[in-house]
N, C-alpha and C positions, 0 to 999 in steps of 0.2 A: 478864166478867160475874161478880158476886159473887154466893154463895148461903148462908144459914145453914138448920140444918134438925137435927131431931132423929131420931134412929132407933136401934131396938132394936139390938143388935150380935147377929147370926147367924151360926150354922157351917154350911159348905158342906164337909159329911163324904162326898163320893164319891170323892175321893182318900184315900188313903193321909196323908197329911200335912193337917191340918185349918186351910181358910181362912176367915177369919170377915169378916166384910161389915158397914155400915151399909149402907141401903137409901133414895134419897132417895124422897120422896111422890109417889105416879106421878101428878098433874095437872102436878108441877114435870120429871118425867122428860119428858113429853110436849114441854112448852114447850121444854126443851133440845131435844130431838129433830127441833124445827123451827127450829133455829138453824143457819145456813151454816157447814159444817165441813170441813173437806179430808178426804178418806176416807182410815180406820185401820183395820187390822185389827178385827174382832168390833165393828168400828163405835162404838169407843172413843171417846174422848176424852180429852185431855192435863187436868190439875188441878193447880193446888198445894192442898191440904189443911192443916188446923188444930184440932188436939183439942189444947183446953189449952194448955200452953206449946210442946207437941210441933208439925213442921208439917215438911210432906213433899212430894213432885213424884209425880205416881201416874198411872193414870187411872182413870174410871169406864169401864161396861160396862154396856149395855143388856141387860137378862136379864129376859126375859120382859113383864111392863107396865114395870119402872122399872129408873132406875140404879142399878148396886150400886159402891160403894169398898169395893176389896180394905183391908185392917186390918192390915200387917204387926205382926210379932210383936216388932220394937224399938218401933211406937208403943203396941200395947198393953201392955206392961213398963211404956214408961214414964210411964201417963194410968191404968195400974189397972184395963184396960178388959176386961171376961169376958162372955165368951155371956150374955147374955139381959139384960145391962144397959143402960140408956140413955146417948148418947152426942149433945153437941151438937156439930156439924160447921160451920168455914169452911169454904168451897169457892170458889176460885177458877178460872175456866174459862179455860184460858188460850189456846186455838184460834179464838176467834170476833171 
């Protein structure tokens, strides 16, 4: 399953070490959520990801109404991406 989607890019500062997230649109978090998946830890799910020319193996994480993708800090280096900016996401679902 392919997804594109835009989202703010967010810090999740309760650790010590700061991880920043895009967030997909929770009607699209929903519809994932009722896709047949082999159960993962925190109810993950496997992705490959695409910001730009950057693209990566990760997963999404249901937190709270929607998914969140974690943002490691070689893709944001290399796409220029900082809190509170906007980011357009491929997303490849690769469990379903």
């Amino acid at each position: 399953m392919r997804i594109e989607f835009e989202s703010e890019v967010t810090r999740w500062s309760a650790r010590v070490d700061s991880w920043f997230f895009a967030t997909l649109p929770e009607d699209l978090s929903l519809e994932i959520r009722e896709l047949p998946a082999p159960p993962r830890g925190f109810g993950s799910l496997r992705v490959r990801a695409r910001i730009g020319l950057t693209s990566w193996d990760t997963s999404i994480f249901f937190s709270g109404t929607a998914f969140v993708l974690p943002l490691k800090k070689q893709v944001r280096d290399a796409q220029g991406i900082e809190e509170g900016g906007v980011v357009l996401v491929d997303l490849d679902i690769l469990e379903v």
